[in-house]
N, C-alpha and C positions, 0 to 999 in steps of 0.2 A: 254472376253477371256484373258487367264495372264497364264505367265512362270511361276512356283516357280523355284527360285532360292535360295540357299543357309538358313539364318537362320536370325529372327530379326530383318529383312527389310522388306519391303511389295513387293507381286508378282511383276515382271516384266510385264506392258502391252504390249500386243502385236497391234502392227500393220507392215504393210509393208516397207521394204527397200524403202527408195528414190533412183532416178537413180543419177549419177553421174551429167547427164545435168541439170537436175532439181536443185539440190544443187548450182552445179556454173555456172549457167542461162548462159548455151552455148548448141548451138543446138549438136555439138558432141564432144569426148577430145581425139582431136589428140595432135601433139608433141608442138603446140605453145601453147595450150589451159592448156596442163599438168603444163609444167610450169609455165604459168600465173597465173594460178588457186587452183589446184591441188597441187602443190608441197608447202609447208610451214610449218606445225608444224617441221620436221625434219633439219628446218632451225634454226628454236627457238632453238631445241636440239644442234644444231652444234653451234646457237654463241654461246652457255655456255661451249660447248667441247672445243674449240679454247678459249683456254684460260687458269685457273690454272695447268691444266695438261702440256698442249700444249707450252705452252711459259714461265713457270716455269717449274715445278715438270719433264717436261720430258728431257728441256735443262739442265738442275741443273745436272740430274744425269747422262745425255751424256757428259756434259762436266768435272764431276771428273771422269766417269768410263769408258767411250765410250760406243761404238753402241753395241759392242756381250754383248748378254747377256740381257741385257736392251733392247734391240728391239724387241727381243723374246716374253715377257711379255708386251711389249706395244700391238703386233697384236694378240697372246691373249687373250688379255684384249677387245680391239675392236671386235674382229670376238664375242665371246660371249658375251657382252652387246648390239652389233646391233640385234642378235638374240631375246635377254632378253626383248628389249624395242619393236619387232614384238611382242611378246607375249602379253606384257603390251596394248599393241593398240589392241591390237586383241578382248578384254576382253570391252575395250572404244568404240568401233567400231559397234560390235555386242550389244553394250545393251545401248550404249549413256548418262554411269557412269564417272565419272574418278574416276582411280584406290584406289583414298582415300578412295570414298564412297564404292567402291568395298570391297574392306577388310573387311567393316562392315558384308558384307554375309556369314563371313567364323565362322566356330564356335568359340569358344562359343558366339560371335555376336558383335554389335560395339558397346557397351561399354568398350571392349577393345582394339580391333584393330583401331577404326577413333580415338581415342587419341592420344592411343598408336603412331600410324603412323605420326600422326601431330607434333608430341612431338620430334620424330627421326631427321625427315625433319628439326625441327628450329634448334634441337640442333645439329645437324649436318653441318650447315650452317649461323649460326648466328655468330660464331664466324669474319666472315666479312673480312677474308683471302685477298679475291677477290678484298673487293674496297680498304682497307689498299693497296694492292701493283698496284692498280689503281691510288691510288694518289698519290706513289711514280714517277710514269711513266709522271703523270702532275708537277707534282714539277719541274724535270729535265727539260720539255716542256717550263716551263715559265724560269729557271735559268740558262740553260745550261749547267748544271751537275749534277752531282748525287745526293741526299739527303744525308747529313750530319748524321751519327748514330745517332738514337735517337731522329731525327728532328720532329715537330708536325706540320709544316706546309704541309707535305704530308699525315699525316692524316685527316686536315682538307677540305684538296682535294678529300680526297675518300668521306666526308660526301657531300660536295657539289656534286657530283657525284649520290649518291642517292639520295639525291631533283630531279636531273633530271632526276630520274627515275619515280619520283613519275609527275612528268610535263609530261613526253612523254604518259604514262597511263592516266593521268589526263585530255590531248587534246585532246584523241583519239575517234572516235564510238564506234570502236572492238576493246575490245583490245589485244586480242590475233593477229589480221588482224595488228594492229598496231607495235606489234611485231616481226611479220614476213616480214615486210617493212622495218624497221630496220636495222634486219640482211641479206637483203639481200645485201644493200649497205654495213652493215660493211665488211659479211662475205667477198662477195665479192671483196670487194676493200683488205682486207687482206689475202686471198691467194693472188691475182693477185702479189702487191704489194711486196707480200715474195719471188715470184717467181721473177720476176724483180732482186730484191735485189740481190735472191741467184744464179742466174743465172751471176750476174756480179760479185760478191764475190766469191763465195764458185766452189774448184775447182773440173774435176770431178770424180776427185780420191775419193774426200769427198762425193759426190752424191752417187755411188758407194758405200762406206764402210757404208753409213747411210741404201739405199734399202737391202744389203746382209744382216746385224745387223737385219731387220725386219724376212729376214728368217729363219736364221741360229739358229736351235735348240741350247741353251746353259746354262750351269746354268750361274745364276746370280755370276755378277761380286766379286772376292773378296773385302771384307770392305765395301760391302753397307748395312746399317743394313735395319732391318725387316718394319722401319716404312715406311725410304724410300721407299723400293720398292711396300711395302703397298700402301703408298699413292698415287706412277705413276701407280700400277694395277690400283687403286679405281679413279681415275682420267684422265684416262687414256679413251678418248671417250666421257663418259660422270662422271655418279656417282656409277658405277658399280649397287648396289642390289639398291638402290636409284632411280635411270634413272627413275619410274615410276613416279616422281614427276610435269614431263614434259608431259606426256603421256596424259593426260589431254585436251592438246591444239585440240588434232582432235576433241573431242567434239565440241569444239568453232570455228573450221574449219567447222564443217559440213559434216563429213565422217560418213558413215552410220547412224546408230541409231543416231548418237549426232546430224544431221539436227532437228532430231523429240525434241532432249533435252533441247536444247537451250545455249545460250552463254553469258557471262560476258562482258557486256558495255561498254564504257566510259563515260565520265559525258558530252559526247556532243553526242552520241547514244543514246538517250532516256531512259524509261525504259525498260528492260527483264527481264521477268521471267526466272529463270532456273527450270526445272522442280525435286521435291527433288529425285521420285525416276525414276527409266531409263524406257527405254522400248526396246524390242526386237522383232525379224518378227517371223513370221508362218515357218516353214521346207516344202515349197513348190515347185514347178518347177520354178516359178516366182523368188521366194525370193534366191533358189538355186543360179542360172544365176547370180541375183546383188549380193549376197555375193563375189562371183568370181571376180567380176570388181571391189572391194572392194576392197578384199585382196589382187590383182594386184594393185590398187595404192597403197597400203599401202606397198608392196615392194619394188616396184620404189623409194618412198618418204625414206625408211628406206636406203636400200642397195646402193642404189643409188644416194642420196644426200648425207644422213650422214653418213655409212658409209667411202665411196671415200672421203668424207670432211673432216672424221675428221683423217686418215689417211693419207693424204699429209699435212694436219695441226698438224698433230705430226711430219712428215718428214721435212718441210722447217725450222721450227724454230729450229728444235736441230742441222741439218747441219749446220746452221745458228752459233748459239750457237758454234758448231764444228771447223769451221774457228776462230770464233772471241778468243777464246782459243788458237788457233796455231798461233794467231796476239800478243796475247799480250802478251802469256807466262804466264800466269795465268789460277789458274780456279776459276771459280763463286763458290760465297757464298753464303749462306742461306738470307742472307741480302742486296746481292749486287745484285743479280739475275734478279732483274724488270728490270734493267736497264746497264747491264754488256754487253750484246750486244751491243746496244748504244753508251754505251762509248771505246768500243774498234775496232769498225768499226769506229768512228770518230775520232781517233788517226792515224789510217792508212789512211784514204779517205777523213776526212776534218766534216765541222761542215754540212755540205749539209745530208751528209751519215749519221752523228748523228742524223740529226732533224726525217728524215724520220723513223728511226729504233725507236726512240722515242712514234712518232707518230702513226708506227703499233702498238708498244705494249701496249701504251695506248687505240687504238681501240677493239685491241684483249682482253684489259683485264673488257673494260667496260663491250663488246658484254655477258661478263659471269657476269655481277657484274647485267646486265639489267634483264637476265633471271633468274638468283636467284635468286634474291630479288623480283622480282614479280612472281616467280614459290612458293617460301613459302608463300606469302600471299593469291594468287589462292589455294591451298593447303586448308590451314585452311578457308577460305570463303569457298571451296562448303563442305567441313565436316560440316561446324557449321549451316549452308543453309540445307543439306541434314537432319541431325540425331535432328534439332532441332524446334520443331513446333515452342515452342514459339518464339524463334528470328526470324522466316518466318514470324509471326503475326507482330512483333515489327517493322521487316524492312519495311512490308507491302508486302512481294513478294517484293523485289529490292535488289539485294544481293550489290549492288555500296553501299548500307549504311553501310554495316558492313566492306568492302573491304578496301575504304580507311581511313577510320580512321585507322584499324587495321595495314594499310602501315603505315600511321605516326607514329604509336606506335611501328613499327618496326625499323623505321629509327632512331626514337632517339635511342631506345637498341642496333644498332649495333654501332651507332657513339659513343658509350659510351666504347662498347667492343674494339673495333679496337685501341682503347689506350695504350693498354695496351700489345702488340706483336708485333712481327714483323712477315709481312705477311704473310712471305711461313711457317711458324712455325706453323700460324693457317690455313695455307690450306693443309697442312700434317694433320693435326687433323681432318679436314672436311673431306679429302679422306678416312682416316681409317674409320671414323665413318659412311661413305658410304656403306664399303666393310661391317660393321654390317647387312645393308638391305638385301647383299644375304644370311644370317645365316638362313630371315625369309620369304620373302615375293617371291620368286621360289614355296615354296611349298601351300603360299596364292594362286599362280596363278595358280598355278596346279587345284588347286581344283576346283576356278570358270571357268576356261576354260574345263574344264570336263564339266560343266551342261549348258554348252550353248546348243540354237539351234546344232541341229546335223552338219548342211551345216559349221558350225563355231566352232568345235570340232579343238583340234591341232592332229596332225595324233602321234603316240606313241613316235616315234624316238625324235618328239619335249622335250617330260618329259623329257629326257636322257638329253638332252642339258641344261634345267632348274637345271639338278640335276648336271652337271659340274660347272654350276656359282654358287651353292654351294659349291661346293668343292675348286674352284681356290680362287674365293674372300674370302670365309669365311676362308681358310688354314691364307691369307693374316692378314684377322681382331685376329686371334686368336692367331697367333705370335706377331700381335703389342701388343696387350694385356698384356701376357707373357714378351715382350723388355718394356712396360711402368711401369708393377708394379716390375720386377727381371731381368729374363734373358732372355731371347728370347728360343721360342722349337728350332727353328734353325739358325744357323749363317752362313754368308758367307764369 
């Protein structure tokens, strides 16, 4: 028995939902069980959210423009890619694909789209925004102040930063499991940590003007051009049309169909297969019932964690941001920005208060430097795994052979790129080229969420909302377009 779905790929097989116990060998999941278990891929998503958005691109432009206007577009940007990225899991979920190999199903089939898509993803992220202003954040940590313009020894910092990205995947069983251990300590310790800070800093008139800024309908502030506010939509949360790149990980967690699919290793996990194409359940009374406790965790993990996470992780650091501007009488630059908090809390409060503000933003900035640079390489290993016999024949079934070498091949090409900009220069260019994925991949998902099992259909009003994240992010990519080759459609 087998699904067809879409075009180019082979049937979906069917068999039955796993129950939720079964996957995370717990007799039932109540609220300790949820967390323990249950809750994680939306944690991956939140440390890459907490971070280029979050501790740049949304302080940068709080602190030359304030909160109206910019807050507005920060929640947004959040309320529809938390939406965007239920959709993407929902697609993962029901048929135990991620969303790369998905694509392949839509027509005219995957010789366009699993390139195509792969091709987005690196060139959207390779530029290395993330660990460039990662190892400006360590520079300051080991010297006590800020990187001197133009300095290379903070770039050498962010390469040493991806070695140890390739060490944490490299130690691990799971490594997605390894991922989400991770961030729980960073995320963790970096809200708590911001709140702390901001709670002894930032006074609450600023608390205040940052929470209204989140509601208060307004257009965008005069003098911010198209890229900026481009890049805090498209970063804003996660990657705006992008976000699918992470979507992946409940496979490897084990949430519905992707228990039956299998997961990506580590070199101390043994070997697993992944299996190349998905499988999905029967439209039964049975498979009904577990689709339901599905999609209920999969909104708790969504709305729930990332969501509320990564919305207080846009609020503490730009408050944040907010004071240290009314401390020093300055405002952050495109280049000073890693580290501008930092050094202007520890003018006021002393080298204690610097170290600290130092050391969140270095955490914050890894937690995103970890999940991207192993979310592009996840990426291209299950494409090249799924659409390609012969490298299945070559790795033998063990996709760890193509994985990590393809990390080391990645790590030198970004250590080489990050040379050559300054950070938030190229992580305004990674956000844009974000906001390009909703031009395409809304109405990719549309399609294969139409032809799933019926229990796992999205109900109509959902399209509507798919067809908003085209309209807000793509308005975004297609003004920056317009502001990079002439003039922009519209100015503020």
């Amino acid at each position: 028995m087998s699904h067809p779905l879409g075009v180019s790929r082979p049937d979906l097989e069917v068999a039955d939902l796993p129950t939720p116990e079964e996957v995370f060998k717990v007799s039932r999941i109540g609220p300790k069980e949820l967390v323990k278990f249950a809750v994680g891929p939306s944690l991956i998503a939140l440390g890459i959210s907490i971070g280029s958005g979050e501790w740049l691109l949304g302080p940068l432009n709080v602190g030359q423009y304030g909160f109206v206007g910019v807050g507005w577009v920060i929640l947004v940007s959040a309320l529809l890619q938390t939406f965007y990225n239920v959709e993407c899991s929902r697609y993962v979920v029901a048929t135990g694909e991620t969303p790369v190999v998905g694509w392949g199903r839509v027509p005219p089939g995957w010789p366009l789209w699993v390139p195509l898509s792969v091709l987005i993803v690196i060139f959207a992220f390779i530029a290395g925004g993330w660990a460039g202003a990662a190892g400006q954040g360590v520079y300051a940590l080991v010297h006590g102040v800020a990187p001197p313009a133009g300095a290379q020894e903070p770039r050498l910092w962010g390469v040493a930063l991806l070695v140890l990205v390739f060490l944490i995947t490299a130690t691990a069983r799971r490594i997605s499991r390894a991922l989400e251990l991770a961030n729980w300590m960073m995320v963790g310790a970096i809200l708590l940590a911001l709140l702390v800070v901001d709670l002894f800093v930032v006074p609450a008139s600023l608390w205040w003007e940052g929470i209204r800024g989140f509601f208060t309908p307004a257009a965008p502030p005069a003098g911010i051009t198209a890229t900026q506010l481009g890049a805090l939509a498209g970063f804003t949360a996660l990657a705006s049309g992008l976000n699918w790149y992470v979507m992946g990980h409940y496979r490897d967690k084990g949430y519905g169909m992707g228990h039956r699919a299998g997961y990506l290793a580590g070199l101390r996990g043994g070997r697993r297969e992944i299996l190349a194409s998905g499988v999905t359940f029967p439209d039964d009374e049975r498979n009904r019932g577990l689709w339901r406790r599905w999609y209920r965790l999969l909104l708790v993990d969504m709305w729930g964690v990332f969501f509320v996470g990564a919305m207080f992780g846009m609020l503490l650091p730009t408050i944040l941001m907010a004071q240290a501007v009314n401390l020093s009488g300055e405002k952050p630059t495109r280049g000073n920005v890693p580290t501008f908090v930092a050094a202007a809390l520890g003018d006021e409060y002393g080298r204690t208060v610097f170290y600290v503000a130092l050391v969140l933003g270095v955490l914050i900035l890894f937690s995103t430097q970890l999940g991207i640079f192993e979310a592009m390489v996840r990426v291209t290993t299950d494409a090249a795994h799924a659409t390609s016999p012969r490298l299945r024949a070559r790795i033998e079934g063990d996709p760890r052979r193509f994985y990590y070498p393809f990390m080391i091949v990645l790590l030198v090409v970004i250590s080489v790129i990050i040379q050559f900009n300054l950070p938030v220069g190229l992580v305004e260019w990674s956000a844009n080229m974000s906001n390009l994925g909703a031009l395409l991949y809304p109405f990719l998902l549309m399609y294969l969420n139409s032809r799933l099992p019926r229990p796992a259909r999205p109900r109509p009003w959902h399209y509507a909302i798919l067809v908003l994240n085209f309209l807000f992010f793509g308005f975004f990519f297609v003004n920056f377009i317009a502001d990079f080759v002439g003039e922009p459609l519209i100015t503020f």
